[in-house]
C-alpha positions in Angstrom: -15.9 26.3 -5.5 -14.8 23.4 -3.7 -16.1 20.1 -3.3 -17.3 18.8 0.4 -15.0 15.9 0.6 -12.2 18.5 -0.3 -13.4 21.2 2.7 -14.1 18.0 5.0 -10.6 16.8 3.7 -8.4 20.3 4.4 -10.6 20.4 8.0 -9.6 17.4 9.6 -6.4 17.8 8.2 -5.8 20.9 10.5 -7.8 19.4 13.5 -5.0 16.7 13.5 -2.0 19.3 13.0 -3.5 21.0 15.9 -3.2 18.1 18.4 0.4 17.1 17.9 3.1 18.8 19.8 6.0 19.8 17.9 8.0 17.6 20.7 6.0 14.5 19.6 7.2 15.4 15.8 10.7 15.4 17.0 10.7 19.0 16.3 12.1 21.9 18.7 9.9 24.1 20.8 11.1 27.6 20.6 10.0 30.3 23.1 7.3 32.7 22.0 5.7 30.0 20.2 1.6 30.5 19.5 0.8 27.7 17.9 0.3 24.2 20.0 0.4 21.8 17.3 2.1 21.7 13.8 2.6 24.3 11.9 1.9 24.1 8.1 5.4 24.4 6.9 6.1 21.9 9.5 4.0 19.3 8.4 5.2 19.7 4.8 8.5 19.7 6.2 7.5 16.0 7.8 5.6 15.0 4.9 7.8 15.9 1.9 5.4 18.1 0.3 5.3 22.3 -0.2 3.4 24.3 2.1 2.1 25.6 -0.8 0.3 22.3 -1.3 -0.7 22.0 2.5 -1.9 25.2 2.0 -4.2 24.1 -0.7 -5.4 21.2 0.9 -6.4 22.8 3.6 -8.3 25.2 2.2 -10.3 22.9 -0.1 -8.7 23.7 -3.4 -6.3 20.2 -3.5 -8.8 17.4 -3.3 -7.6 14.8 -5.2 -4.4 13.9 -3.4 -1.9 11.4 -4.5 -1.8 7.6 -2.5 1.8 8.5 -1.4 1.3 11.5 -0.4 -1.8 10.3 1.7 0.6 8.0 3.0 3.1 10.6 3.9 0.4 12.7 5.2 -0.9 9.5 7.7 2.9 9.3 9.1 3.6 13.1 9.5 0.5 13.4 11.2 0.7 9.9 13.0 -2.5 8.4 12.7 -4.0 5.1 13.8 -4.5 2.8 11.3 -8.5 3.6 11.5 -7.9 7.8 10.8 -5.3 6.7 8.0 -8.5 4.8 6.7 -10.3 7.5 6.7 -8.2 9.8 5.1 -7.9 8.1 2.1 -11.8 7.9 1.9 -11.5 11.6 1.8 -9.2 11.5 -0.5 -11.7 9.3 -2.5 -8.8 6.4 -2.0 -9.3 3.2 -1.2 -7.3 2.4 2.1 -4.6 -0.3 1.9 -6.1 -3.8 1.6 -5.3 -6.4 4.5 -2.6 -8.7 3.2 -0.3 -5.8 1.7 3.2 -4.3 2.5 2.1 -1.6 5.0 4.4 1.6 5.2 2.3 3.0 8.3 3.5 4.1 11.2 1.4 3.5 14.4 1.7 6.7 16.6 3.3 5.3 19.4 6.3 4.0 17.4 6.7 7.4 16.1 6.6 8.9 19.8 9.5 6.6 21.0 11.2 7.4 17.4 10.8 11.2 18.6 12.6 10.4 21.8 15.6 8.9 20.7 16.8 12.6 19.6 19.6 12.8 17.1 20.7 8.8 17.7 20.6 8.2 13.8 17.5 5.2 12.7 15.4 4.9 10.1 12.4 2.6 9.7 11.8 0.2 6.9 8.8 -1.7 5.8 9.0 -5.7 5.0 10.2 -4.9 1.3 13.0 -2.5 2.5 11.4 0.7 1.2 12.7 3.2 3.1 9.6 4.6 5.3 11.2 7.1 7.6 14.6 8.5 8.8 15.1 11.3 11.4 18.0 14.2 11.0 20.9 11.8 12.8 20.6 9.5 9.9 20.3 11.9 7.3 23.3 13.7 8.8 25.8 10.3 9.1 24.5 8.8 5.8 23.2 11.6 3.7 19.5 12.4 3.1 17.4 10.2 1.3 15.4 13.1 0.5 17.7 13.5 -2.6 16.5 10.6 -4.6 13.2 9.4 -5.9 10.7 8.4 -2.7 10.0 5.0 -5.4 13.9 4.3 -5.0 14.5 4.6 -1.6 14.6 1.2 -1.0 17.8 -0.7 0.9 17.9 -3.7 -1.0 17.9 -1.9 -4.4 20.9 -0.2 -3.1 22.2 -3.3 -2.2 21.7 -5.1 -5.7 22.0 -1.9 -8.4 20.9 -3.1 -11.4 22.1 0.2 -13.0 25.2 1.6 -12.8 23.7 4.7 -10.9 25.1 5.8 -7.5 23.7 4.5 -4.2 20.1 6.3 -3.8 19.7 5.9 0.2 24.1 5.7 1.4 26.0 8.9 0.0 28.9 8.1 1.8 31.0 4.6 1.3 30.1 2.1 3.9 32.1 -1.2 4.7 30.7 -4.0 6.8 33.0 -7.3 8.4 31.3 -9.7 5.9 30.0 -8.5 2.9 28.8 -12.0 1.6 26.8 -12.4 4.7 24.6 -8.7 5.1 23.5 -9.6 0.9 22.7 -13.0 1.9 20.8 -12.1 4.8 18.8 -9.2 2.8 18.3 -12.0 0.1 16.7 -14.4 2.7 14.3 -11.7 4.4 13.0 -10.7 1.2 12.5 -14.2 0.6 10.4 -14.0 3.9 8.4 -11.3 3.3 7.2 -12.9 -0.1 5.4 -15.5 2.4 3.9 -13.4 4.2 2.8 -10.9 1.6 2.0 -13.1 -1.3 -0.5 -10.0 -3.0 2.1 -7.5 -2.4 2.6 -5.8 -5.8 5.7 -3.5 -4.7 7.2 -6.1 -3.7 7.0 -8.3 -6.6 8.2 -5.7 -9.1 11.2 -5.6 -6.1 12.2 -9.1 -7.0 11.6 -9.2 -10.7 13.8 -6.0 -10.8 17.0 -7.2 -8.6 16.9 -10.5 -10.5 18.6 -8.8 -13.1 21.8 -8.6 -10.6 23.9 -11.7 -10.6 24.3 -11.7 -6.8 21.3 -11.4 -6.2 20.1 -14.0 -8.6 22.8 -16.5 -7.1 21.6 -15.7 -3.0 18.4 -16.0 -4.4 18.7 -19.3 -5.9 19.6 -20.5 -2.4 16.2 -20.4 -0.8 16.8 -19.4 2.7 14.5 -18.3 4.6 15.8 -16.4 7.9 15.1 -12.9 9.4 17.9 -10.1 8.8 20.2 -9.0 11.4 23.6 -6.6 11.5 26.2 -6.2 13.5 28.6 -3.2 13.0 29.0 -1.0 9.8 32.1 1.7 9.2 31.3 4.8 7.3 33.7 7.2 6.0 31.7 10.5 6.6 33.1 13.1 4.3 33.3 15.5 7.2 34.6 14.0 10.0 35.9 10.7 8.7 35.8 7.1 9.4 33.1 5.8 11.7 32.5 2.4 13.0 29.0 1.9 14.7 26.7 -1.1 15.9 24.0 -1.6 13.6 20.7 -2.9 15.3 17.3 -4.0 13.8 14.1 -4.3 15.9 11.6 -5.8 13.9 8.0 -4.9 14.5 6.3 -8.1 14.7 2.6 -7.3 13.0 3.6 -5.0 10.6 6.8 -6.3 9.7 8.5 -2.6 10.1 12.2 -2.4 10.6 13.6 0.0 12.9 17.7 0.2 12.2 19.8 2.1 15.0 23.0 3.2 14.8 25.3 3.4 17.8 28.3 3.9 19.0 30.2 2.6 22.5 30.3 5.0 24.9 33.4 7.5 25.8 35.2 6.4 22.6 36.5 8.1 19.1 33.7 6.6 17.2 31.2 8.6 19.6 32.6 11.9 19.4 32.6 11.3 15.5 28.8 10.1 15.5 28.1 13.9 17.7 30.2 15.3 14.5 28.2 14.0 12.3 25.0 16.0 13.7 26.3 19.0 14.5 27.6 19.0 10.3 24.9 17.7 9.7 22.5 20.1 11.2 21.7 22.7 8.5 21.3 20.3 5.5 19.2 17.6 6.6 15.2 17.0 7.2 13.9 14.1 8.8 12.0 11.9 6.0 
């Protein structure tokens, strides 16, 4: 027997899978298709979760889901902020609270994330947790799917304060100025703390990558300035070295961080960055 906030729960859930387009998912529409929105595998696919679970949340039987995957439920099916509300009321959740870290993606950011095809990005919330990546970066950096979702953070990668192997970069990266990128992650954390002075995640953040020396020194410095990049150079294990220009569009209400990769056009490194996707192609889920 199931309860009615777990039926009204598994209902809307389908009513919203049934309104996106697999296009608007950045999926690919195949011919012969029947179904006009998500299919359930797809959606697990989007949110990190089995079908097995969708499945069971649909039909009732899963009431009681966690906060993250509520979360990752809001993004896959791309919600406004009022609907993510409201489905973590059904899930008998409070909703975020004003003043926090959000990790929500407003649908139209997700449709012009669907748009940029395989061009490799990833989006980032104020505390560097990694929110969302799409096949192109999981293919030129290797999927983040592979580590914890609680580790997927930029800045932890940046500061380890074990001696465990990057969680979110599988491949070595090298960057112009070193010394510069780690201060300028330093000083936008340093930011954020401002403008999120209840956020809890990002607290435990700091407290933990005080433990790193570097970090402890940058942070010792007190800037305050926004972070930018430049260019990075990745030696993919596939195809090799690639240099690309690294941009960051900051969203300015929710503080998310879209990063780009590109590479100039008609050159080496762009033929590469195609490599990358086309290797990448079988192994890799968008997050």
């Amino acid at each position: 027997m199931t309860t009615t906030s777990g039926s009204n729960l598994g209902a809307i859930i389908r009513t919203w899978c049934d309104r996106i387009p697999p296009s608007a998912a950045g999926l690919p529409t195949t011919s012969g298709r029947r179904a006009t929105g998500l299919r359930r595998e797809e959606l697990a696919d989007l949110a990190g979760m089995s079908v097995d679970y969708v499945v069971r949340l649909e039909q009732g039987r899963a009431t009681a889901p966690s906060a993250s995957m509520v979360a990752s439920l809001a993004r896959a099916l791309q919600l406004s902020t009022a609907e993510r509300d409201h489905l973590y009321r059904l899930a008998q959740l409070a909703p975020p609270a004003n003043g926090m870290i959000s990790d929500h993606l407003p649908p139209g950011v997700q449709r012009v994330l669907a748009r940029l095809g395989d061009v490799p990005v990833a989006l980032f919330a104020a505390d560097w947790q990694l929110v969302w990546w799409n096949r192109g970066w999981a293919a030129l950096l290797g999927a983040p799917s592979a580590s914890p979702a609680r580790l997927r953070n930029f800045a932890r990668d940046r500061f380890p304060v074990d001696d465990g192997p990057a969680r979110l970069v599988r491949w070595p990266v090298a960057e112009a100025d070193r010394e510069a990128a780690d201060a300028a992650v330093v000083s936008d954390l340093r930011r954020a703390t401002g403008r999120y002075p209840r956020g809890k995640r990002l607290a435990r953040l700091i407290r933990d990558l005080s433990e790193n020396t570097r970090f402890a020194r940058l942070w010792a410095t007190g800037e305050v300035t926004a972070h930018r990049e430049d260019a990075k150079t990745i030696d993919h294990p596939t195809v090799g070295r690639v240099t690309l220009d690294c941009d960051i569009l900051t969203d300015g209400d929710l503080d998310l961080k879209t990063v780009i990769m590109t590479a100039a056009p008609g050159g080496e490194d762009e033929t590469r960055l195609r490599l990358t996707a086309i290797a990448g192609q079988s192994a890799t889920t968008p997050g």
